[in-house]
N, C-alpha and C positions, 0 to 999 in steps of 0.2 A: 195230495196237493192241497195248500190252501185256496179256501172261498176267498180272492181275491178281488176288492175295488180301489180304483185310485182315484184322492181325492186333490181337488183341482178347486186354486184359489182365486180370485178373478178382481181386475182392479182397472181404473179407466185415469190410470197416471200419463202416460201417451194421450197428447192432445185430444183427449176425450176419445180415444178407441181403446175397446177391452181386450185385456190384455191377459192371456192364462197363463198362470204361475204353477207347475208343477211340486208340489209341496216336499222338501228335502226329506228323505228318509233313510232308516238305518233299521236292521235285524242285530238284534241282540239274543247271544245264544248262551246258558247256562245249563245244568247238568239237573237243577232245581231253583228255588230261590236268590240263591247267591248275588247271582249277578245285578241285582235289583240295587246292589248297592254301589256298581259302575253307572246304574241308568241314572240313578239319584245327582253322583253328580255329572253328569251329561246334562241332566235337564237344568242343572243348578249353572252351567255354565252357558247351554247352548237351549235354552226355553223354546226356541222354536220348532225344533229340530222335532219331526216324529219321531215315534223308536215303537218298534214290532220286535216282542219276546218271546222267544220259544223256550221252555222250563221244560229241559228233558227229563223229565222223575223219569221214566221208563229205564234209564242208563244212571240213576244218581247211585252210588258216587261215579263219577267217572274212574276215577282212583281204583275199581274193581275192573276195569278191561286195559286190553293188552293194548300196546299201541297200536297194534294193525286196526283190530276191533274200533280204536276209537277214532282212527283217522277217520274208517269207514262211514261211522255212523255220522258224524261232524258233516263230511263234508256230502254225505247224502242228506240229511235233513237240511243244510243250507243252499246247494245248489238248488232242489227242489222251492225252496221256500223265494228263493233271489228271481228263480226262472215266473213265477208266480203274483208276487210282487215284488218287482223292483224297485231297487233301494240303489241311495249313494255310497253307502259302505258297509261293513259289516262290523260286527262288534262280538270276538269271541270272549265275553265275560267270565272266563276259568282259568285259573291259575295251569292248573292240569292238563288241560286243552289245549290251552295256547302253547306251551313247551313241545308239543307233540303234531299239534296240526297245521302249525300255520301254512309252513311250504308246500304242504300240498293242494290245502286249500288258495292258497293264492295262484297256485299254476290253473286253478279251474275257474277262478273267477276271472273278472277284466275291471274290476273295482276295488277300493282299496280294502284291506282286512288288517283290522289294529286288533291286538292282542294286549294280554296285560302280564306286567314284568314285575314280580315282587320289586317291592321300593327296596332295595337294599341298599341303594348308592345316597338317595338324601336320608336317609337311616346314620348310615356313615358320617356321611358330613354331616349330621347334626349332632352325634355325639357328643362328649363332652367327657367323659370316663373311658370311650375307646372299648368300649363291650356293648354290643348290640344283639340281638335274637332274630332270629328267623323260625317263626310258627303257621307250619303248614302242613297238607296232607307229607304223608310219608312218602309218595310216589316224588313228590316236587322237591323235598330235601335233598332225595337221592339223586334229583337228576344233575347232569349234567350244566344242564341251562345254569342251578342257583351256582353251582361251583362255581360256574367261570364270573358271574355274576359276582361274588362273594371275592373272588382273587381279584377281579379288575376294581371295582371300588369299594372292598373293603379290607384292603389287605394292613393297612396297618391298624385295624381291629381287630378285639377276640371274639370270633362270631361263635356263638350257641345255636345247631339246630335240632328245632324240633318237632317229629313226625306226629303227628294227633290224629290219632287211627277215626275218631268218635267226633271230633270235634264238629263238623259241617252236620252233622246229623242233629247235632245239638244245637247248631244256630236255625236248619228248618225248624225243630219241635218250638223254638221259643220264638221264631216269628210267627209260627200257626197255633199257638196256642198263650203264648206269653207266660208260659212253666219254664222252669230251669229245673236240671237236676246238680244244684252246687255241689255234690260229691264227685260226681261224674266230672264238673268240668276244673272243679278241682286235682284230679287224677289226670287229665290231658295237661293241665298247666305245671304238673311237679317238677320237670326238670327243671325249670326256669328259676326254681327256690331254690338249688342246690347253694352250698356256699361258693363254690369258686365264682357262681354267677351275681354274683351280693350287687356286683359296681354296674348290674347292667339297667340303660338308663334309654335305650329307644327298642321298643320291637316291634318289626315287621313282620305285618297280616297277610303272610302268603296264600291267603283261598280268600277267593270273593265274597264266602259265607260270613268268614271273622268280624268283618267290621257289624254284621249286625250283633252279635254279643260284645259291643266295644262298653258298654256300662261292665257287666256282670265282669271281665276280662281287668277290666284295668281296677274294679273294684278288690278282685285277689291281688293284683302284681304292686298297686299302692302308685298314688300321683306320681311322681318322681319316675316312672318307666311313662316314654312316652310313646302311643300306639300308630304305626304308620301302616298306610294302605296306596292301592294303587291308581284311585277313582280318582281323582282329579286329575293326577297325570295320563289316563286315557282320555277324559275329557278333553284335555288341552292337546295330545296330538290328534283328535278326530278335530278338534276346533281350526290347527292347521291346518288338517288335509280339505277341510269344505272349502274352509275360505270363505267364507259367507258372511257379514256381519251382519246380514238381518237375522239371521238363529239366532243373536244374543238379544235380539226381542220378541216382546211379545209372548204365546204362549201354545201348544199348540198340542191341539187336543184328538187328533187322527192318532191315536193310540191302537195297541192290540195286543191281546197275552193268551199265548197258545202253551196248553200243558198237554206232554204223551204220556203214558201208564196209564190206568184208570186211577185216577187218583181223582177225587172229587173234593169241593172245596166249598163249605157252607156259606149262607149269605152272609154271611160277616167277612168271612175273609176275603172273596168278591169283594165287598166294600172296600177289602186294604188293599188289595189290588187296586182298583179303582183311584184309591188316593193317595197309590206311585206312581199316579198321571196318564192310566193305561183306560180309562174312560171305564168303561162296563163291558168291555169286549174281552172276556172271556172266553176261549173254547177247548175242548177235549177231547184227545184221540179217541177215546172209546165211544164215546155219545154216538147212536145212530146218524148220517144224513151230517155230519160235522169233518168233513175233512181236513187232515193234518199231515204236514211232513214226515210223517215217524208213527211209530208205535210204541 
């Protein structure tokens, strides 16, 4: 369980009687880093909005378990985390995940649970050549979800998918250390340079990790490939589901970034945590006297 407090805002706009404001909040659950690039624009859209992160390294990639396995673990680290501190919604930040857990996870909650949908439909409609890409783990190509995805608004495109066994591995190593291995992420990107694929001209970033390698990615594929992701459009339906216009001010700093594995993280990278609006509250499954939803 987490070491849970709730923080409480207090105002005396009522005829001078103070008045507590329960501060809106949201759990955000990724597999590792990734998802930090849904939070990014959540905060970019809804500033006020808390957001509590669980970085599951202990299960990364998730792409390595079965779906039984990863309903299980999903929807145990997050009922435990919801029953602990309460939030207005959830937020499963994984491509992976979300294809896999949502229905179960929403029969157990009573609050709303947004998932993220590779952009594949404004991908489409923004074409211009009519060959678009879909670049994502392998488990998400294969599934089901992009198909019907792909046949409902992309069908009079030539879609190219492709599974990048390495690639999420390679966007944690270069947001924890700011190395790339370019051969490496050159060998996840080759199909994409086949000739038949010459006229394709939008590609969608099926994993949450992708947009953090959106330099080194679009510096291989060349201007002219435009890179689509999924973070503003979860931003904008968590934006409808609050309802809130006061999240679009202001700024709010009741943050928290919970990681399971033992995976530890020097103070620098604390810091870069830190200034993805998550304040200094870091904590880790394995630390003595620190408890966490998971292992």
């Amino acid at each position: 369980m987490l070491d849970i407090h709730m923080t409480i805002r207090y105002s005396n706009r009522e005829a001078g009687k103070t008045v507590m404001q329960k501060t809106r909040a949201i759990w955000l659950l990724d597999s590792g880093i990734g998802g930090l690039t849904i939070a990014r624009a959540i905060r970019h859209r809804l500033p006020g909005l808390s957001q509590h992160y669980i970085a599951d390294s202990a299960a990364f990639p998730y792409g390595n378990l079965d779906a039984e396995a990863l309903i299980a673990r999903v929807c145990d680290l997050i009922t435990r985390a919801v029953a602990t501190r309460p939030v207005d919604a959830v937020v499963i930040a994984c491509n992976t995940a979300s294809t896999v857990v949502l229905p179960a996870l929403r029969e157990r909650l009573s609050i709303p649970v947004v998932g993220v949908v590779p952009a594949i439909r404004p991908a489409a409609a923004a074409s211009r050549s009519g060959v678009i890409g879909v670049l994502a783990t392998p488990g998400t190509v294969k599934s089901a979800h992009v198909a019907t995805l792909i046949e409902r608004f992309a069908g009079h495109c030539r879609v190219v998918t492709v599974g990048a066994p390495n690639l999420a591995a390679l966007a944690e190593q270069y947001w924890r250390s700011n190395t790339l291995d370019g051969d490496a992420l050159a060998a996840e990107l080759s199909p994409l340079h086949a000739p038949e694929w010459h006229a394709l001209d939008q590609l969608v970033l099926g994993c949450t990790h992708y947009p953090l390698l959106r330099a080194p990615i679009q510096a291989q594929l060349g201007r002219h490939v435009q890179l689509v992701d999924s973070g503003d459009a979860v931003a904008r339906r968590l934006e409808a589901i609050l309802d809130d216009a006061s999240l679009t001010r202001g700024e709010s700093r009741d943050g928290s970034f919970h990681i399971t594995g033992r995976q530890v993280l020097d103070a620098g990278l604390e810091q870069r945590i830190g200034a993805e609006g998550f304040g200094e509250t870091v904590t880790y499954a394995h630390k003595p006297g620190v408890p966490l939803p998971g292992r």
